[in-house]
C-alpha positions in Angstrom: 101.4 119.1 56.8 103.1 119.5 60.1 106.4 117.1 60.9 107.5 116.9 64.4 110.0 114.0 66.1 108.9 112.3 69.1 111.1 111.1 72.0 111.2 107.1 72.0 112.3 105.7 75.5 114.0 102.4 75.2 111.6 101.0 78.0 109.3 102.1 80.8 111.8 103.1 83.3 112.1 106.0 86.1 115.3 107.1 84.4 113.1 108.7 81.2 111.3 111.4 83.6 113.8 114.0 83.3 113.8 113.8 79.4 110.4 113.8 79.2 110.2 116.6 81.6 112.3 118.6 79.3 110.7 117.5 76.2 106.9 118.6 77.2 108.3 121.5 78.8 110.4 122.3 75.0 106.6 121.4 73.5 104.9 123.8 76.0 106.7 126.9 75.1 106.6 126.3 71.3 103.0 125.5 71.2 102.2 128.1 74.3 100.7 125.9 76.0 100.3 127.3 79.9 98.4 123.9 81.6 101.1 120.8 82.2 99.3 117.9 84.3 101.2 115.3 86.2 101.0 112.3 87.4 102.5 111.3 90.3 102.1 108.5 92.9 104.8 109.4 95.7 105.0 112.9 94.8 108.5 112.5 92.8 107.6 113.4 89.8 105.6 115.9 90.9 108.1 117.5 93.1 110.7 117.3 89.8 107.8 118.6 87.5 107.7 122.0 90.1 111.2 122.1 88.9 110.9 122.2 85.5 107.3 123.9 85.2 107.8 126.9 87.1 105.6 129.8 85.4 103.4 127.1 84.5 99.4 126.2 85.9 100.9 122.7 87.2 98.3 120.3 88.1 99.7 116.9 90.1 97.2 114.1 90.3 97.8 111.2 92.1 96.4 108.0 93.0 92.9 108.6 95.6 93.2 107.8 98.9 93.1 103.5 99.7 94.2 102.9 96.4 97.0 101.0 97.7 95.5 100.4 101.3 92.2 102.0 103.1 93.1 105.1 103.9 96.1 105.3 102.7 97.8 108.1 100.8 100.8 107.2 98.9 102.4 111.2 98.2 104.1 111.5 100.9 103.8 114.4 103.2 107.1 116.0 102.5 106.5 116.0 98.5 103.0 117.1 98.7 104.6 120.2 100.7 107.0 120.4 98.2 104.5 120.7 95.6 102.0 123.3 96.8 105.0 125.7 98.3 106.1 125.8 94.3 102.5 126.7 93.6 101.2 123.6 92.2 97.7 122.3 93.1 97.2 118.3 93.9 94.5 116.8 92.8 93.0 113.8 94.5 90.1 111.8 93.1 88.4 108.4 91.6 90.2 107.5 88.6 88.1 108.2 85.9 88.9 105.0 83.9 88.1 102.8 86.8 86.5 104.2 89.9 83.8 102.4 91.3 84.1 99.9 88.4 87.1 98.4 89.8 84.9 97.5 92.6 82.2 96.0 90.7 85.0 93.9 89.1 86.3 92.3 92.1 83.2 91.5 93.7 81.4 90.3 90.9 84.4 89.1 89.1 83.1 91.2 85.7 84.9 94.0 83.6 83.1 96.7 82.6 83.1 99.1 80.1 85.3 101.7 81.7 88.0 99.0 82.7 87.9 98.0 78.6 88.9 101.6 77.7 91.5 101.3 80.0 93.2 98.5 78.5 92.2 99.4 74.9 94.4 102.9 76.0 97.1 100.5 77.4 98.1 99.2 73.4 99.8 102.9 73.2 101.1 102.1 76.7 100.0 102.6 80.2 101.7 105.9 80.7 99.1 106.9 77.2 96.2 105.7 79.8 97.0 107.6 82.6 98.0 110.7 80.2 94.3 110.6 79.3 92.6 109.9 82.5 94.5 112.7 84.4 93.5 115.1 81.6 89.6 114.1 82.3 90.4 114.4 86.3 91.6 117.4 85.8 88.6 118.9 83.8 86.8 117.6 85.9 88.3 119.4 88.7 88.3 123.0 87.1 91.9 122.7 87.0 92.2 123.4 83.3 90.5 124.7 80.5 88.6 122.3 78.0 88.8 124.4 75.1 92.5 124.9 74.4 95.2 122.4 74.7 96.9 121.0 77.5 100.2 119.1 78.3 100.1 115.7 80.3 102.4 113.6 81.8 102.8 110.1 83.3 104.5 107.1 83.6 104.3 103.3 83.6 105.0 102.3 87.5 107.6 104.9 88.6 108.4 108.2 86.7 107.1 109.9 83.6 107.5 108.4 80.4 104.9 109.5 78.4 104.0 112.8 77.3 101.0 113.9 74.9 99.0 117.6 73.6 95.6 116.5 74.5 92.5 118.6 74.1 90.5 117.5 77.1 86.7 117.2 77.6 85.1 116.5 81.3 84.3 112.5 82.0 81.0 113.5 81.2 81.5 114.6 77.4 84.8 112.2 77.3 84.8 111.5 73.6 85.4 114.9 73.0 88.9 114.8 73.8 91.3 114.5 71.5 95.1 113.4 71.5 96.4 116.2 68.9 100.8 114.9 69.2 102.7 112.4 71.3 105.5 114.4 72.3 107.2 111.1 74.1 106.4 107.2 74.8 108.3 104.4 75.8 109.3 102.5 72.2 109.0 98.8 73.3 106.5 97.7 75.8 106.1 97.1 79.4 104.2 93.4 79.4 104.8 90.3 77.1 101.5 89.0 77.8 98.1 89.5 76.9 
């Protein structure tokens, strides 16, 4: 039997990154866990997870290009600087829990299975979601092994709230990954409705 406490935010909020930061950085070194992914939208968190991570095979994904607007990248020059000077690597791709679904969606005005996964994830909170998803991108990338543990971190909006050990698998094999401790989480939720 193992007991371990977990970091409850009081919300979603940008003020939780540095805590959990510092919490999955405390996990990393008692575990030995050498791979930490990120997310990170505007490069913030990314450029604060250099900070703490140093030593570290840091991974940063963020949001692919258009995501916001076509062709459109929402890390800013400066931070994605700031990231790969500290030795981090950025990864840019499809989401692998929507991707060319989210297309199909809007169009067609249908969900599909992917987008269901999604917001099944989103019941442990949306920063749980993107924890797993950037785990898959990131196997998916070569960025990080699939047969030891990792570290990921994310956020709901702005920041990192969330924080899991996650053995990952490639989007291919994607019910091999397992969620092995959530190190944080925001306690209450960030919607009302359903």
């Amino acid at each position: 039997m193992r007991n371990k406490s977990i970091l409850y935010h009081d919300g979603p909020v940008a003020s939780n990154t540095e805590a959990t930061l510092k919490a999955a950085k405390e996990r990393a070194e008692t575990l030995r866990i050498e791979n930490i992914v990120v997310a990170s939208t505007t490069g913030d968190t990314g450029v604060k997870a250099c900070e703490v991570f140093k030593g570290f095979n840091l991974v940063v994904v963020r949001h692919h290009t258009g995501f916001q607007s076509p062709g459109t990248q929402e890390m800013t020059p400066k931070n994605e600087e700031l990231i790969l000077e500290n030795g981090a690597r950025i990864i840019t791709a499809a989401h692998a829990l929507s991707g060319v679904e989210r297309a199909i969606r809007r169009k067609r005005g249908t969900v599909e299975p992917l987008e269901v996964m999604a917001d099944t994830l989103r019941i442990l909170g949306e920063g749980t979601k993107v924890c797993i998803e950037i785990a898959v991108m990131a196997a998916d990338a070569g960025m990080i092994p699939v047969d030891r543990p990792v570290i990921t971190v994310a956020g709901t909006g702005s920041g990192a709230d969330t924080a899991l050990v996650i053995h990952p698998a490639h989007s291919n094999t994607f019910f091999a990954l397992y969620v092995d401790e959530i190190i944080a989480k925001p306690f209450r939720p960030s919607r009302t409705s359903p």
